[in-house]
VOTI-892897 format. One record per residue: residue in three letters; z, y negated, x negated of N, C-alpha, C in turn. Coordinates in steps of 0.2 Angstrom, whole numbers, plus 5000, padded with zeros to 4 digits. Each point is the difference from the previous one (the first is absolute). Layout:
<rs>
ALAZYXZYXZYX...
</rs>
This chain:
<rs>
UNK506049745033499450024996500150064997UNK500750024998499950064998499950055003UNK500250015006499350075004499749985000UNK499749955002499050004998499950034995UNK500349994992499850034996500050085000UNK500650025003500050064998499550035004UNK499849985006499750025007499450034994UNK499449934996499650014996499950034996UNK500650004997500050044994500250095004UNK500050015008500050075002499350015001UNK499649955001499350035000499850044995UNK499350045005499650054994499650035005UNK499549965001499550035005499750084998UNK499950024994499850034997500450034994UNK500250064997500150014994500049964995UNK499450004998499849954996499949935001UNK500349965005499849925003501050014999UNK500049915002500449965001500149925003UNK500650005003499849935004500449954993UNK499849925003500049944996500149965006UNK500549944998500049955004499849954995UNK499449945005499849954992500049945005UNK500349964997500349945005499149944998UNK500049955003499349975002499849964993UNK500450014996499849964994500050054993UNK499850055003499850094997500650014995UNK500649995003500450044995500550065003UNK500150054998500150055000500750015003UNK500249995005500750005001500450065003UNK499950055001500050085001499450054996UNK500450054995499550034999500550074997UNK499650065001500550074998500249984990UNK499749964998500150004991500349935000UNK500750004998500349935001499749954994UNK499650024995499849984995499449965003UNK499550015005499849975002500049945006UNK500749985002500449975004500049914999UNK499749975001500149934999499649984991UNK499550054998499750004995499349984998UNK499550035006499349984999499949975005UNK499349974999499850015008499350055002UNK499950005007499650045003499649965002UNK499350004998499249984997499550035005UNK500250065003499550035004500049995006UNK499550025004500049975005500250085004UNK500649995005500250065003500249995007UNK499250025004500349985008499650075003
</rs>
């Protein structure tokens, strides 16, 4: 699991973007901000 994370955390489609991996019960389990990591959930619809 922990190359996956790092893998996600090398994303950056863009300058300004970044990748997130959010597991099916919207929590946050890969993200570049470790403060965000297993802390909210994600509400939006993202497909």
């Amino acid at each position: 699991m922990d190359a996956v994370i790092a893998n996600v955390r090398a994303i950056h489609p863009t300058p300004a973007s970044l990748g997130m991996l959010i597991d099916s019960s919207g929590h946050v389990i890969a993200h570049p901000d470790d403060t965000q990591i297993r802390v909210g959930y994600c509400t939006g619809s993202y497909r």
